[in-house]
C-alpha positions as CSV (number, residue, x, y, z in Angstrom):
1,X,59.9,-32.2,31.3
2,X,57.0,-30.8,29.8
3,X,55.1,-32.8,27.1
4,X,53.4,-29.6,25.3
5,X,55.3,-26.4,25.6
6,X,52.7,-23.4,27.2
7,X,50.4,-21.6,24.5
8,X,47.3,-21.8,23.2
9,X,48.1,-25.2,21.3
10,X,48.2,-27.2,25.0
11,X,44.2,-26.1,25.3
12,X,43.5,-26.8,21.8
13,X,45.0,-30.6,22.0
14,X,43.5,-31.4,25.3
15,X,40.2,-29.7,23.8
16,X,40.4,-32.1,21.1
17,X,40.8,-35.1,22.7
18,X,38.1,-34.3,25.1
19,X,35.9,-33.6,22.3
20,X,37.3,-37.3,20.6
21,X,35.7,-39.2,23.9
22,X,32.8,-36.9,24.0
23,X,32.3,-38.9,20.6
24,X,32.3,-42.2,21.8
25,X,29.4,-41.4,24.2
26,X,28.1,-39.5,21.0
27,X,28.4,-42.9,19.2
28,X,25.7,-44.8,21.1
29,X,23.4,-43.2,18.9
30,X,24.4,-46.2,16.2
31,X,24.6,-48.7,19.1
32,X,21.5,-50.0,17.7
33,X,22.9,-51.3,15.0
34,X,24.8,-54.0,17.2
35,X,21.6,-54.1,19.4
36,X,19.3,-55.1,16.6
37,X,21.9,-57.5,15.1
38,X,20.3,-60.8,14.4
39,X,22.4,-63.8,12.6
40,X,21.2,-65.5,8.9
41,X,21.4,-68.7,10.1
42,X,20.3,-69.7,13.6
43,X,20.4,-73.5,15.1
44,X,17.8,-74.8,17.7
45,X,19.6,-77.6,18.9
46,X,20.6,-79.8,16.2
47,X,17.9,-78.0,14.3
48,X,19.5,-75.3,11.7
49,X,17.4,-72.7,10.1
50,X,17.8,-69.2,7.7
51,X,16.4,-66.7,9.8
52,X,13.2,-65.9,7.7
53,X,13.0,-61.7,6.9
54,X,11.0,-60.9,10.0
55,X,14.6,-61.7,11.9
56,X,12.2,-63.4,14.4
57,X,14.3,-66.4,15.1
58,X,11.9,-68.7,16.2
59,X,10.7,-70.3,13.4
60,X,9.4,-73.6,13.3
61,X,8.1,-74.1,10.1
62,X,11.4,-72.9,8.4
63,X,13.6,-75.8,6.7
64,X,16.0,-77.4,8.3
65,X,19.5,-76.7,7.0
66,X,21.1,-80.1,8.4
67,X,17.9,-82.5,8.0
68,X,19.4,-86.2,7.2
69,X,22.8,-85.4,8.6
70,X,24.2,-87.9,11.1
71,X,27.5,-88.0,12.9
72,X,29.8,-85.4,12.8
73,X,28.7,-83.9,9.5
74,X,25.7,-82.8,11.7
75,X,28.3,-81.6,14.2
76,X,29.8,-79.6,11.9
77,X,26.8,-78.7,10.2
78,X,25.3,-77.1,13.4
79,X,28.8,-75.2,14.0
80,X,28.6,-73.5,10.2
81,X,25.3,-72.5,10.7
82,X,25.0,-72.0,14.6
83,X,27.5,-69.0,14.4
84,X,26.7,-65.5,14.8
85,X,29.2,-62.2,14.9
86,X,27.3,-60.6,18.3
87,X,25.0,-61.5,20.8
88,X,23.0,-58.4,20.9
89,X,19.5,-57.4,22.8
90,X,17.5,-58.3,20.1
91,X,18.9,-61.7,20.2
92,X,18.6,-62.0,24.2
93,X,15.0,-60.8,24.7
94,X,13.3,-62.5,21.4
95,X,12.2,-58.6,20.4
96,X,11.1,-59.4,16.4
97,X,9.0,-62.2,18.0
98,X,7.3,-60.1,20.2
99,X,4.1,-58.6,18.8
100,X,4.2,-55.0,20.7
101,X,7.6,-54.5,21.0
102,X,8.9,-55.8,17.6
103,X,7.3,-52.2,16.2
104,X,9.3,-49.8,18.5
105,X,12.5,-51.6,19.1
106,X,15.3,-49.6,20.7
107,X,16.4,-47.3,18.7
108,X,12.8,-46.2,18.1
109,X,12.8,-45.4,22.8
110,X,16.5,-44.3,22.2
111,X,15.7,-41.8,19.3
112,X,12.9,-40.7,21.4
113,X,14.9,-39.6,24.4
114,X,17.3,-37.8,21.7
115,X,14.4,-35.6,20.4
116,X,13.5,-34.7,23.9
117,X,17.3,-33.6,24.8
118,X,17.2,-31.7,21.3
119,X,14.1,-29.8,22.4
120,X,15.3,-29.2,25.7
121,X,19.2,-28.8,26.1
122,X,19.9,-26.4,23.8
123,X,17.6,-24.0,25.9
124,X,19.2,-24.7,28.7
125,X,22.5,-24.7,27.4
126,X,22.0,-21.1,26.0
127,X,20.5,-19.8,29.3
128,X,22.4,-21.9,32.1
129,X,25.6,-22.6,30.1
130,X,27.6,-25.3,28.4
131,X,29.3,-26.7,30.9
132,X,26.8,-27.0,33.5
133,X,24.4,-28.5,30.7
134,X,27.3,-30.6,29.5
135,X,28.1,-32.0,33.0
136,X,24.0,-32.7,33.4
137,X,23.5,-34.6,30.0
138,X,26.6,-37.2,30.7
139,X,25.3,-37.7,34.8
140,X,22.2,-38.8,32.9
141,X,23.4,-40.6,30.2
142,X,26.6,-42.6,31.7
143,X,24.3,-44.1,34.2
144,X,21.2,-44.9,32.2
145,X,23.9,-46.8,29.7
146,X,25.4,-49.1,32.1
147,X,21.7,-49.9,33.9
148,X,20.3,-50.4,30.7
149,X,22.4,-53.6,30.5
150,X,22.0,-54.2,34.2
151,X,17.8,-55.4,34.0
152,X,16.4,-58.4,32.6
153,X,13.0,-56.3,32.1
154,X,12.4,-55.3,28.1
155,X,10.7,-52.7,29.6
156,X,12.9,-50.9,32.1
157,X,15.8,-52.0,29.2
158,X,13.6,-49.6,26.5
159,X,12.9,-46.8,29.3
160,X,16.8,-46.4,30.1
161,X,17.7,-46.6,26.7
162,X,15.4,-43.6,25.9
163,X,17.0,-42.0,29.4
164,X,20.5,-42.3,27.2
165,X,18.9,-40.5,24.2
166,X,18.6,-37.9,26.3
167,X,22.1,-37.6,27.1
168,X,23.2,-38.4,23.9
169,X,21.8,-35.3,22.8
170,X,23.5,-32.9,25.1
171,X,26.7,-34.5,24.2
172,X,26.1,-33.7,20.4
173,X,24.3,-30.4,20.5
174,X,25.8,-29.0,23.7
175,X,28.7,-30.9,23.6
176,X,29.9,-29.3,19.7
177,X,28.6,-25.5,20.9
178,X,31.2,-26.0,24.2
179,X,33.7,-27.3,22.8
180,X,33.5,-25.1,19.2
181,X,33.8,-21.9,21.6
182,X,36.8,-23.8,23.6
183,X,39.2,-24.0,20.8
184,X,41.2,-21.4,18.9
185,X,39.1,-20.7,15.8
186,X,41.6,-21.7,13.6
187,X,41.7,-25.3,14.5
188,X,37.6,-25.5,14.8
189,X,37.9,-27.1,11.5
190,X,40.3,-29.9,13.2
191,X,37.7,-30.3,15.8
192,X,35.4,-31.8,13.5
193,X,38.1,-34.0,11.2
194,X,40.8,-35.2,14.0
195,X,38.0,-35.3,16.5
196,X,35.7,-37.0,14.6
197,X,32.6,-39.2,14.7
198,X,34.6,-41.9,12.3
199,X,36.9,-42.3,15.2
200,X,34.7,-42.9,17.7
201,X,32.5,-45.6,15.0
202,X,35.6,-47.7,14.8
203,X,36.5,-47.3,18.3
204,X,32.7,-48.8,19.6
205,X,33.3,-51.3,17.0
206,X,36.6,-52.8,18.3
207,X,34.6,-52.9,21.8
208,X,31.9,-54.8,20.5
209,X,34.3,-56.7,19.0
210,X,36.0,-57.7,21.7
211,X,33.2,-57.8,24.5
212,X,30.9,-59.4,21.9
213,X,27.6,-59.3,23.6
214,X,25.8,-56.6,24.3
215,X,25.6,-56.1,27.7
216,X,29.3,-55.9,28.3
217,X,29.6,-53.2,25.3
218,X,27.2,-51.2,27.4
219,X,29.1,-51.5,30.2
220,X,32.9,-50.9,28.9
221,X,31.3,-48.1,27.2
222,X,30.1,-46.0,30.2
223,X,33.2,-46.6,31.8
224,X,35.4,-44.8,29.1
225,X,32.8,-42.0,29.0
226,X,33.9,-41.3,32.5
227,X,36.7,-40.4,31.6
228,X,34.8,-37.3,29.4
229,X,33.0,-36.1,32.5
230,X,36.1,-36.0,34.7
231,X,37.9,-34.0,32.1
232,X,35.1,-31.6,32.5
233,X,34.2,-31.6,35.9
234,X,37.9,-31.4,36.9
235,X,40.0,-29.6,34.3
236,X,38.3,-27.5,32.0
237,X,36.2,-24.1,32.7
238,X,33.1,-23.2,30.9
239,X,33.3,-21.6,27.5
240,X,34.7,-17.9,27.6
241,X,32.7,-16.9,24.7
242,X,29.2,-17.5,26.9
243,X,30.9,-16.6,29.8
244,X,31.9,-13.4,28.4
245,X,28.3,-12.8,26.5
246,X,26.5,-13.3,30.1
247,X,29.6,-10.9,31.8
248,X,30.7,-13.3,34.2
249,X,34.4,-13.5,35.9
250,X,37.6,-15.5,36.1
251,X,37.6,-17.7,33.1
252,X,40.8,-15.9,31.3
253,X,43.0,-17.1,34.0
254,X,41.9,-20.6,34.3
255,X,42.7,-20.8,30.2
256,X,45.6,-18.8,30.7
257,X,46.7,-21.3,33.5
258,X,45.6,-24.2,31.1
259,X,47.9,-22.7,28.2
260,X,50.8,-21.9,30.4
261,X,50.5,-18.2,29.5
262,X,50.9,-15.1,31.8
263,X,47.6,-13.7,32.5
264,X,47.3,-10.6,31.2
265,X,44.3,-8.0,32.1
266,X,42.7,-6.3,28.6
267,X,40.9,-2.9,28.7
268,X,37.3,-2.6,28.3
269,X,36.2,-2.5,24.6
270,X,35.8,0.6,23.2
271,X,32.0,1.7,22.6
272,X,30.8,4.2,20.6
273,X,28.3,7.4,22.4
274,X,25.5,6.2,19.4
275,X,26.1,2.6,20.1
276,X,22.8,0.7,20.2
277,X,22.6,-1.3,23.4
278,X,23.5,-5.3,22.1
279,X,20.3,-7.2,22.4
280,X,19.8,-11.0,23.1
281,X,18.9,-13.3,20.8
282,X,16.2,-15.7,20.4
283,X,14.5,-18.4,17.8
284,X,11.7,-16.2,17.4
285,X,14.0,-13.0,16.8
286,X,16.1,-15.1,14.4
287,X,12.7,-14.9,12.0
288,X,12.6,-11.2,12.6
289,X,16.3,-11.0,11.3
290,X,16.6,-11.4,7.6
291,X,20.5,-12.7,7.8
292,X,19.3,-15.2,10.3
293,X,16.7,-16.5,9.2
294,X,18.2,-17.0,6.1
295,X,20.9,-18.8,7.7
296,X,18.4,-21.2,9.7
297,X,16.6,-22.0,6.7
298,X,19.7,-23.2,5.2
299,X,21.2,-25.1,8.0
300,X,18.1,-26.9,8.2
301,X,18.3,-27.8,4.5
302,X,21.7,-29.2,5.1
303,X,20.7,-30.7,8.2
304,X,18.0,-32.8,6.3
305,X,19.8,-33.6,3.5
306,X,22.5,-34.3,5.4
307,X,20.2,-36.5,8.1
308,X,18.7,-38.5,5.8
309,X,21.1,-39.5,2.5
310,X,23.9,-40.2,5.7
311,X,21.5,-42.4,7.3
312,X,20.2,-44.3,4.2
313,X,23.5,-44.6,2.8
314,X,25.0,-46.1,6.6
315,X,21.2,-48.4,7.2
316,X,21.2,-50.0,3.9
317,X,25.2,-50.6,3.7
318,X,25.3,-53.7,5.8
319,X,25.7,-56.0,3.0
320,X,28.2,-53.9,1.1
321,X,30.7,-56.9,2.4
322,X,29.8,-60.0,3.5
323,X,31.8,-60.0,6.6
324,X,29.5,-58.0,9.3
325,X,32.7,-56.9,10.8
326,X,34.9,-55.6,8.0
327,X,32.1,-53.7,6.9
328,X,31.7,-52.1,9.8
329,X,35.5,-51.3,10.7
330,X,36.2,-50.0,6.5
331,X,33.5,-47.6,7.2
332,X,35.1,-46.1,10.2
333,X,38.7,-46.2,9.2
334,X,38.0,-44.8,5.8
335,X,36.2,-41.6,6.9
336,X,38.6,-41.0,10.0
337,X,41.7,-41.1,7.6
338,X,39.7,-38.9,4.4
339,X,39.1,-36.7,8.1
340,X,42.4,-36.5,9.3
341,X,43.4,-35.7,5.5
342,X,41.6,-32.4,5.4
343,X,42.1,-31.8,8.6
344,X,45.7,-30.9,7.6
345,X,44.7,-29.7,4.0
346,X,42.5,-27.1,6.1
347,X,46.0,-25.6,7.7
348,X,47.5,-25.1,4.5
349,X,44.4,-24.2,1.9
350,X,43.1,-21.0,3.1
351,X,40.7,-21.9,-0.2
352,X,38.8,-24.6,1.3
353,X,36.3,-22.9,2.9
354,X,33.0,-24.3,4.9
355,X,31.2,-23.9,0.9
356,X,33.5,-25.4,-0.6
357,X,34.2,-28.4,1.4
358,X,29.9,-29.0,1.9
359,X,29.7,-28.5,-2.5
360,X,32.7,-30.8,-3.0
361,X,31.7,-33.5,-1.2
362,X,27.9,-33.2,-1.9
363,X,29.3,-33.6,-5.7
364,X,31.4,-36.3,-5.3
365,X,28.7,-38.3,-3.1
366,X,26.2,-37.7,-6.3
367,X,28.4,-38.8,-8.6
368,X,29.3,-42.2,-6.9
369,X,25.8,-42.9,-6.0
370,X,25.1,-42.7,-9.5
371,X,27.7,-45.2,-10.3
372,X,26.4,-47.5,-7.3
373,X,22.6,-47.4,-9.1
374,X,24.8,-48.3,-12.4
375,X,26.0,-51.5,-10.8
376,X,23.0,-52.4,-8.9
377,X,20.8,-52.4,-12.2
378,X,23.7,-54.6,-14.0
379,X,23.6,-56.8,-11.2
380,X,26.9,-56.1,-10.0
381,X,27.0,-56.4,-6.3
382,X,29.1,-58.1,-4.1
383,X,32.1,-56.8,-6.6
384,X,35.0,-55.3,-5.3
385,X,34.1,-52.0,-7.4
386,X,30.6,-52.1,-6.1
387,X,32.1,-51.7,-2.4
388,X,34.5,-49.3,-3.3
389,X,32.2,-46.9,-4.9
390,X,29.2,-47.6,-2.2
391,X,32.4,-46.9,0.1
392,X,33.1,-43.4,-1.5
393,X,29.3,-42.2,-1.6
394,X,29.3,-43.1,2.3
395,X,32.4,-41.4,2.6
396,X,31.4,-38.2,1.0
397,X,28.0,-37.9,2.1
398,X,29.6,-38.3,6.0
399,X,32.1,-35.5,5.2
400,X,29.2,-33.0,4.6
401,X,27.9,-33.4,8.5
402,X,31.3,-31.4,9.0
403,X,29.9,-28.0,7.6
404,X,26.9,-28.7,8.9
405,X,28.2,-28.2,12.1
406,X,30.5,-25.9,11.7
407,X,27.7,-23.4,9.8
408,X,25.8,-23.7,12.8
409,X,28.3,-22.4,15.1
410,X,29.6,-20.2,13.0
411,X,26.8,-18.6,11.4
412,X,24.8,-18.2,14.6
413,X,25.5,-15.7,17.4
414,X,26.3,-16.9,20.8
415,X,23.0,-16.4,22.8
416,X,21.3,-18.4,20.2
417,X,24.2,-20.9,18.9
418,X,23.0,-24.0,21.2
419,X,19.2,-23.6,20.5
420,X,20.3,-22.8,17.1
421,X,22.1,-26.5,16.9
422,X,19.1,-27.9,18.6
423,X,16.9,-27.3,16.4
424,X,19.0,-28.2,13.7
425,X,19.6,-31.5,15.3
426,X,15.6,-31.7,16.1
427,X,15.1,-31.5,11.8
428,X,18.4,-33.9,11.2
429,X,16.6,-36.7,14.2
430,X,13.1,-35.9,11.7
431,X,15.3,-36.9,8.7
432,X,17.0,-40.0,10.4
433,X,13.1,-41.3,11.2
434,X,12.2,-40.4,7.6
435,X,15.3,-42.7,6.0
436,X,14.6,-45.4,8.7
437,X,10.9,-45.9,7.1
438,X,12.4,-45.3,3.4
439,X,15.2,-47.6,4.5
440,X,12.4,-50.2,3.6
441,X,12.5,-49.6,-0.2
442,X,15.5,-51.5,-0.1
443,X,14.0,-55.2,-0.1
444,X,11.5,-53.7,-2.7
445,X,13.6,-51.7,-5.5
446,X,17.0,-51.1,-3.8
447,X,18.5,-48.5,-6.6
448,X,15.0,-46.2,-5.5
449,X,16.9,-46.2,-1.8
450,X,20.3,-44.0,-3.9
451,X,17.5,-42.4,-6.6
452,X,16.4,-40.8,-3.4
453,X,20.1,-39.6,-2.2
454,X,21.1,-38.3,-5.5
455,X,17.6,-36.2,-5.7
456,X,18.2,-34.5,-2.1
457,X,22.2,-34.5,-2.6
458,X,21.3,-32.3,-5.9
459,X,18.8,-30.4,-4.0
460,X,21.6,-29.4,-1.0
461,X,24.1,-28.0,-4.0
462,X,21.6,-25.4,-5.4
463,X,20.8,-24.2,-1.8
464,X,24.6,-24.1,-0.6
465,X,25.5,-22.5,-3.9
466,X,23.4,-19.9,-3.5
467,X,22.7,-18.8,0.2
468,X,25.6,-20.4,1.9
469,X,28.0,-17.8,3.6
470,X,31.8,-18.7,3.6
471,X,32.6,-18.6,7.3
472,X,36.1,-19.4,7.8
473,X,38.3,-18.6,10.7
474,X,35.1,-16.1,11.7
475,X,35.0,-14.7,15.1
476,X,32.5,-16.5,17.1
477,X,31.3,-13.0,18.5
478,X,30.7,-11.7,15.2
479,X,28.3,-14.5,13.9
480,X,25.0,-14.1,12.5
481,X,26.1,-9.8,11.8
482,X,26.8,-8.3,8.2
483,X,29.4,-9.7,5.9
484,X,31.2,-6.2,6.5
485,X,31.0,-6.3,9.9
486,X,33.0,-9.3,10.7
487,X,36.5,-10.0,11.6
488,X,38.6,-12.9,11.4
489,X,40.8,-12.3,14.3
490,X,43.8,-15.4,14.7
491,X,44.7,-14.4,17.9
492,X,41.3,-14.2,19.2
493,X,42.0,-17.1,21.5
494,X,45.0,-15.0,23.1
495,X,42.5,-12.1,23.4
496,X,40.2,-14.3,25.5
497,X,42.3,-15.3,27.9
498,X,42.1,-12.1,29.5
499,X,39.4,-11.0,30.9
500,X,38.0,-7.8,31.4
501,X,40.2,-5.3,34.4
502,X,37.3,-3.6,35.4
503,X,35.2,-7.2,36.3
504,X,38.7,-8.6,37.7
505,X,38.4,-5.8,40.4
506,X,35.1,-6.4,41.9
């Protein structure tokens, strides 16, 4: 008995899932959140202490939260205070009390290996292919995950964590441009709501969770991304669409064997006796072309924006509730379900388009930061309405990362698509550094921290408004040409499967 009858949907949900646990390697980009963790109370002995604002927890000279206590009041005085929700790295190897290291910290050596795979990935992933670059980043980055956990050196731990940053990145650059071209184009809008980063947030959580220290996280992780890279490796071919671009052979009847379908052979295309010869793309021809170069500038705009409100909004959120845990799973579960909501709504609204979606949301993020500034300067946190709302603005500004991809496959042609999303991910890393230092304004004038989201949220609706091109259900081949010269073609998918008689032949 067959679980998915053959057809195009048997790819697209084995395309999805694959994409799902190319996430949760993905996610290790916020693993530092659980690696810096440090508790607000630590005990030294029978010696209890609030960890001062440094988070260095050594700290002799702070007051002692159990002085006079005798018995088992001190017992149970130690046991309030003693607890933390993690044991993470920062915790382990005394990091905020080290002079040198205290400045960098992981994420600084993980963000740096990131940048790096930005710069270099997409390249290769444009020239070499998806798969192959695919298959590279996760042999780097699976390994370099479970041996950072594996050392007792700070240094070798910083070193392999920057060797994952680099395979981090070719999971979310290369990773989206494989899988985009992979999937029928109508459900590349699913790709990025069912198979979503939400997902994969609550999924690392509930590992941490349940491992509670770091080093087994690191290790449970890089196991389940195995089982991405044997999907890969094992069942699924490289991407027709590059494959097809660089006139190579024999990926119609893998998919067609994949779908269940009956290869069939389709004729040459057509080309007309004035035809210009097609000519490649680059990122320094992108300039030269007015359409994409528009398009480039605006995808970085949104890339910024997007990069830094998301990451303000998701660094300065911690205390939204004051259980670490719950905090971290509402975020998670909220934005996977408001994912898996328009995922459907996408189906059945041929209206919400890639504009509308990025404006909708970019609105309703404003308008709730503007209500969580509203509560801050009445002195209403810790309210039920304040995490709601600080809830919603999170929520919104995370849904605008979904045309933000999907622009920058769909409104880039296929020689340049990877480096294209490289480079957009190169300016989104710049804006993730710039929150991280603005992140600070928090301890000094916290409402300045959503001042500063509203200001860029307003700034990414006038670009989008104006320059943004509607690009649902476009053909991939198509990107980056005239408005009059594209086709949205449904059975595109069907289309690819077969490849071309003539090459078939030889």
């Amino acid at each position: 008995m067959q679980l998915l009858k053959p057809g195009v949907y048997r790819v697209d949900m084995l395309v999805l899932f694959t994409y799902q646990m190319c996430h949760f390697f993905s996610i290790q980009q916020l693993f530092p959140i659980f690696l810096n963790y440090t508790p607000k109370t630590t005990c030294v002995g029978e010696r209890c202490y609030v960890v001062p604002k440094s988070k260095c927890m050594e700290c002799p000279d702070c007051e002692d939260l159990c002085a006079g206590l005798i018995g088992q009041n001190m017992t149970d005085c130690v046991a309030k205070y003693s607890q933390s929700y993690y044991q993470s790295a920062a915790m382990e190897f005394n990091i905020y009390c080290r002079p040198g290291w205290k400045d960098f910290r992981p994420a600084f050596a993980q963000y740096v290996g990131v940048l790096i795979g930005n710069i270099i990935l997409g390249y290769v992933a444009d020239r070499m292919g998806r798969r192959k670059t695919f298959i590279f980043s996760m042999l780097v980055g699976i390994p370099a995950l479970a041996l950072s956990a594996s050392f007792n050196s700070i240094a070798a731990f910083y070193f392999l964590r920057a060797v994952t940053g680099i395979g981090i990145a070719g999971t979310m650059i290369v990773g989206w441009a494989y899988f985009s071209e992979l999937v029928s184009p109508h459900q590349r809008f699913k790709l990025r709501t069912f198979s979503n980063w939400a997902n994969a947030r609550t999924m690392l959580t509930l590992v941490c969770l349940l491992t509670l220290e770091w080093r087994m996280s690191s290790y449970v992780s890089a196991v389940i991304s195995c089982l991405t890279l044997a999907i890969v490796v094992f069942v699924l071919p490289e991407s027709h669409i590059w494959l097809r671009k660089k006139k190579l052979k024999k990926v119609g009847k893998k998919l067609a064997a994949l779908s269940g379908l009956t290869f069939e052979p389709m004729p040459p295309p057509v080309k007309s006796e004035n035809a210009e010869p097609e000519k490649t793309e680059n990122i320094v021809s992108v300039f030269k072309n007015p359409i994409l170069r528009r398009n480039i500038l605006v995808l970085w705009v949104m890339w910024f924006v997007t990069g830094m409100t998301a990451y303000l909004t998701d660094l300065c959120g911690g205390d939204m509730t004051k259980n670490f845990w719950v905090g971290q799973f509402l975020s998670g579960i909220l934005l996977s379900a408001v994912r898996v909501v328009m995922g459907f709504a996408d189906g059945y609204l041929p209206w919400m388009g890639r504009r509308f979606v990025l404006l909708a949301s970019q609105l309703l993020a404003v308008f709730f930061f503007f209500f969580v500034v509203a509560f801050l300067f009445l002195e209403e946190k810790g309210e039920w309405y304040y995490t709601a709302t600080y809830l919603a603005a999170f929520v919104f500004t995370s849904i605008v990362w979904e045309p933000c991809y999907l622009c920058a496959s769909e409104l880039m042609p296929t020689d340049v698509r990877a480096t294209s999303t490289a480079s957009c991910s190169i300016i989104g890393r710049i804006a993730n550094i710039g929150a991280s230092m603005l992140s600070g304004l928090k301890t000094v004038y916290e409402p300045g921290v959503h001042m500063i989201s509203i200001s860029l949220g307003l700034a990414n609706i006038v670009v989008a408004y104006f320059f943004l091109e509607e690009t649902k259900n476009c053909s991939l081949e198509n990107a980056g040409k005239k408005r009059e010269e594209k086709t949205s073609d449904p059975t595109e998918m069907k289309d690819l499967l077969a490849a071309n008689e003539q090459e078939q032949r030889k």
